[in-house]
SESE-335276 format. One record per residue (C-alpha): residue number from 0; residue in one letter; x, y, z. Coordinates in nm, 3 decimals, always signed. Layout:
N
(NUM, "a", (X, Y, Z));
...
//
This chain:
179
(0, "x", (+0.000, +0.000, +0.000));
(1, "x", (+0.129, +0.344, -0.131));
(2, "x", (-0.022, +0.643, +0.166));
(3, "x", (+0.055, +0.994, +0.139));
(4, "x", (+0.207, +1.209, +0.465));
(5, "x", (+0.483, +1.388, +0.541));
(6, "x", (+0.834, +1.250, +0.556));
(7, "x", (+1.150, +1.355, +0.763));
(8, "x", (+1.432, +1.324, +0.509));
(9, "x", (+1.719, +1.458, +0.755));
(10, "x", (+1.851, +1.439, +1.102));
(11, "x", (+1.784, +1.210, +1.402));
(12, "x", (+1.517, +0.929, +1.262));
(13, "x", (+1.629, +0.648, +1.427));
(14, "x", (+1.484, +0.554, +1.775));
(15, "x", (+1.800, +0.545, +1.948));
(16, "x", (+1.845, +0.897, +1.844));
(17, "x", (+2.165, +0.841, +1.665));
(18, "x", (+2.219, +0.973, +1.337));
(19, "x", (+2.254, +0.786, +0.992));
(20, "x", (+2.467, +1.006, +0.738));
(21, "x", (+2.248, +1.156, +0.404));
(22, "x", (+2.347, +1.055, +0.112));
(23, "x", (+2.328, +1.269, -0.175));
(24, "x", (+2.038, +1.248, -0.417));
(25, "x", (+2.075, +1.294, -0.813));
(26, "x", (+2.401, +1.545, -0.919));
(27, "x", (+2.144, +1.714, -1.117));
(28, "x", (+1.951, +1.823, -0.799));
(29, "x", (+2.236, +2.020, -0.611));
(30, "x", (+2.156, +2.021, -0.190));
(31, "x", (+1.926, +1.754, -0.197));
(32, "x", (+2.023, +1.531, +0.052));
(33, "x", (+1.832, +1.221, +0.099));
(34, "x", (+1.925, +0.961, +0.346));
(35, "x", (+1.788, +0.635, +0.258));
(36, "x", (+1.768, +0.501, +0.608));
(37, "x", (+1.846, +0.103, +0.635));
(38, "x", (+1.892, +0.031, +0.286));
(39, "x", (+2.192, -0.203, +0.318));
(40, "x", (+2.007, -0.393, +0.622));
(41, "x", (+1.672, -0.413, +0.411));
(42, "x", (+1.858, -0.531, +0.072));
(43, "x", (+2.075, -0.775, +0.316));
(44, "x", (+1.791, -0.921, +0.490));
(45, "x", (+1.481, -0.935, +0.231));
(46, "x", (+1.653, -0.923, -0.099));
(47, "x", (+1.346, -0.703, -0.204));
(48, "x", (+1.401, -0.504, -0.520));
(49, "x", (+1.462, -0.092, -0.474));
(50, "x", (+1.098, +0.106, -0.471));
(51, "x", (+1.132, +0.485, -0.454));
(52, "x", (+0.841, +0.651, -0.301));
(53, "x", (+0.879, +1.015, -0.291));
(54, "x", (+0.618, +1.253, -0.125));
(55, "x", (+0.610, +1.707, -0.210));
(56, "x", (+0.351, +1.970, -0.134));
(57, "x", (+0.365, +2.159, -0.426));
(58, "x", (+0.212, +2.477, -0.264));
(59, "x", (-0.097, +2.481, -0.502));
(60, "x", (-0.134, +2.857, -0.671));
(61, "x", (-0.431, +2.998, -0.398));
(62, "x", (-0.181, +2.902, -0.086));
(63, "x", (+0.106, +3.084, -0.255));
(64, "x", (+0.038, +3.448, -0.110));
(65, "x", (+0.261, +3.749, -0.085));
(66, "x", (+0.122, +3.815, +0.246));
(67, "x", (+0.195, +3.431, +0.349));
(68, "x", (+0.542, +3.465, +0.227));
(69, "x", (+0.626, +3.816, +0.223));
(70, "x", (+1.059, +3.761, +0.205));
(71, "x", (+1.000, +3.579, -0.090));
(72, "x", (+0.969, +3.728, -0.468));
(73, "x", (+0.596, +3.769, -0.582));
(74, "x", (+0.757, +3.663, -0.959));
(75, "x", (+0.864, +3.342, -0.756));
(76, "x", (+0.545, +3.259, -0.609));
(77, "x", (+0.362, +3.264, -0.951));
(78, "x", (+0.278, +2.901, -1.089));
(79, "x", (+0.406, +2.992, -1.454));
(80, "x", (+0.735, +3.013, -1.292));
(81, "x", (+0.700, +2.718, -1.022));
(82, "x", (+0.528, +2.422, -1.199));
(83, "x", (+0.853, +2.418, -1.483));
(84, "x", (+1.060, +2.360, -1.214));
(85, "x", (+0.854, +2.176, -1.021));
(86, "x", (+0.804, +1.973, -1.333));
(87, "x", (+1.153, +1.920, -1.387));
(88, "x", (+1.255, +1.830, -1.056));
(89, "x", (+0.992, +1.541, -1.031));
(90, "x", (+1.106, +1.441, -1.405));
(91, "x", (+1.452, +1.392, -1.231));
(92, "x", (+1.384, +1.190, -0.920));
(93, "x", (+1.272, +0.907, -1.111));
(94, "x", (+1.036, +0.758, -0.855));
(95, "x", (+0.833, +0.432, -0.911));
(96, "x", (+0.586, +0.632, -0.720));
(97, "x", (+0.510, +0.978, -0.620));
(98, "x", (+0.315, +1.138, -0.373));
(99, "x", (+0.156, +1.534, -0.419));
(100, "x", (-0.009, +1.753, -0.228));
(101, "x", (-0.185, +2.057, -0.244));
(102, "x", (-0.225, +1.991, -0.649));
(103, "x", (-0.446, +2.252, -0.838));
(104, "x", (-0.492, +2.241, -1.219));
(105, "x", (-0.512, +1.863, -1.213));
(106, "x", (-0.508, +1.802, -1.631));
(107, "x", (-0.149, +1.982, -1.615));
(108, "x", (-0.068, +1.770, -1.335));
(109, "x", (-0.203, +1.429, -1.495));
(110, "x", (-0.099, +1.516, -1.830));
(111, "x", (+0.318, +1.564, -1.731));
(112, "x", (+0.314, +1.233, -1.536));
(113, "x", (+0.160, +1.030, -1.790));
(114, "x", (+0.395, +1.199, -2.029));
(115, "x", (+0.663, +1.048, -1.808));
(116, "x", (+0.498, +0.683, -1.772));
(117, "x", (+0.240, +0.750, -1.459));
(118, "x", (-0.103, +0.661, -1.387));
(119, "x", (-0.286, +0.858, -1.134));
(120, "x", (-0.520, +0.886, -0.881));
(121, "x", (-0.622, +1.253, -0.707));
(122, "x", (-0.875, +1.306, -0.403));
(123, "x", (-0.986, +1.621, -0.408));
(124, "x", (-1.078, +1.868, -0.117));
(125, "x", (-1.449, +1.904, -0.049));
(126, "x", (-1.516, +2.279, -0.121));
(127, "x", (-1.146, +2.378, -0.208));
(128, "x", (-0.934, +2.432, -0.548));
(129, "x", (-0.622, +2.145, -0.458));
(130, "x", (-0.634, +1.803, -0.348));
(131, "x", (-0.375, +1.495, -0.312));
(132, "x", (-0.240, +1.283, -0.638));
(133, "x", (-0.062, +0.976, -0.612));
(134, "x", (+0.097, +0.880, -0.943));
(135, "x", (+0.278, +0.538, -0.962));
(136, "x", (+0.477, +0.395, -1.288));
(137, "x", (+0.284, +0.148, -1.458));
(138, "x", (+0.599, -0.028, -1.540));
(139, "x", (+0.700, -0.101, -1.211));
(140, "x", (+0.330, -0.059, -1.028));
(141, "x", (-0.039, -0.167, -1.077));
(142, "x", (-0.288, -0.035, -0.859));
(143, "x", (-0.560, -0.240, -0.712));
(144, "x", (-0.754, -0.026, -0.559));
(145, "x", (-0.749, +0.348, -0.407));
(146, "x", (-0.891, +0.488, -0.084));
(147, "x", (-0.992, +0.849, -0.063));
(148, "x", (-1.065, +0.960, +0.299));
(149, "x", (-1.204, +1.250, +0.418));
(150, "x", (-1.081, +1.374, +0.789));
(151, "x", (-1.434, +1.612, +0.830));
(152, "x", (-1.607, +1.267, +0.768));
(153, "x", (-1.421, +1.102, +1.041));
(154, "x", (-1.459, +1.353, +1.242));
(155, "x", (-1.873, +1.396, +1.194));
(156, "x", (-1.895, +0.994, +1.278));
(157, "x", (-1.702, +1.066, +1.632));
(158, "x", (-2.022, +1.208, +1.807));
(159, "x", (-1.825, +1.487, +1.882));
(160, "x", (-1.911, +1.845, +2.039));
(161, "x", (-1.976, +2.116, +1.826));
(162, "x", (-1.698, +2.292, +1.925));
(163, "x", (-1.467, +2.023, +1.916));
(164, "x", (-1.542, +1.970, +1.567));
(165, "x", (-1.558, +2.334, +1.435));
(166, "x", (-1.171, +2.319, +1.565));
(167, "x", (-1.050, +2.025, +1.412));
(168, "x", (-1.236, +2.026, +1.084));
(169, "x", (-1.012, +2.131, +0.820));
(170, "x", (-1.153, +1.986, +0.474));
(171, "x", (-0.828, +1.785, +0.436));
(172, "x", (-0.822, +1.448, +0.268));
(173, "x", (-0.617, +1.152, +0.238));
(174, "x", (-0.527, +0.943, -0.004));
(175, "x", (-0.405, +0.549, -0.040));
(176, "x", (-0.318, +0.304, -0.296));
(177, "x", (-0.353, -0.045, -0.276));
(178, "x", (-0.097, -0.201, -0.499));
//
């Protein structure tokens, strides 16, 4: 199964608190540092082939706000400048699958990654513009079956206090492969 969150990619991950050296991702991709935590153990012990899984809110175009990120260039924030590079960046990680969040102008979005060998599945954002996509290679890949959660939903079945739910309800989704 192929799930969406967030991912520490540097510092102390292991439970003992110790740290594990990065190693360095592509050349083409100066400063990013990836360390691929227990790779020689895994391949060692399992002999299971190499998956790469990689995960990126994109910061969808109505999030990207001057006023949210005033030290930054407004010509920088613009998606005509941002989804090139974004779209080259994700051309160059070559992962068998990849996880997005935040993604607004989905038919852009779809139509680069199956340009580059992808399927897709998105779960939108009840009553927003973005939502997640989860695009896996169908060389390496096949998906079973996807899962689209809604947290709101969850939160409505709880029983919960008004309050309690006015707080925590966010209109954020999840999304899951099964493959």
């Amino acid at each position: 199964m192929i799930f969406a969150t967030r991912l520490r990619v540097a510092g102390r991950d292991r439970m003992d608190g110790s740290e594990r050296p990065a190693r360095t991702g592509p050349a083409n991709l100066p400063g990013f540092d990836v360390p691929l935590e227990f790779e020689s153990e895994i391949r060692a012990s399992n002999h299971l082939p190499e998956l790469r899984i990689c995960t990126w809110n994109v910061l969808a175009p109505s999030y990207a706000l001057q006023k949210s990120f005033p030290d930054v260039k407004p010509e920088y924030l613009k998606i005509s400048h941002r989804r090139k590079l974004l779209y080259e960046v994700i051309s160059l990680l070559n992962a068998d699958a990849i996880c997005l969040q935040e993604i607004e102008g989905l038919e852009e979005w779809q139509a680069h990654l199956v340009g580059l060998g992808y399927a897709t599945a998105f779960a939108q954002r009840p009553g927003r513009a973005d939502g997640c996509l989860i695009g896996w290679l169908r060389s390496r890949l096949r998906c079973v079956d996807t899962l689209s959660l809604s947290f709101d939903d969850c939160l409505a079945m709880q029983q919960l206090p008004l309050s309690v739910h006015s707080r925590f309800a966010r209109k954020n989704v999840a999304l899951a492969l099964v493959s």
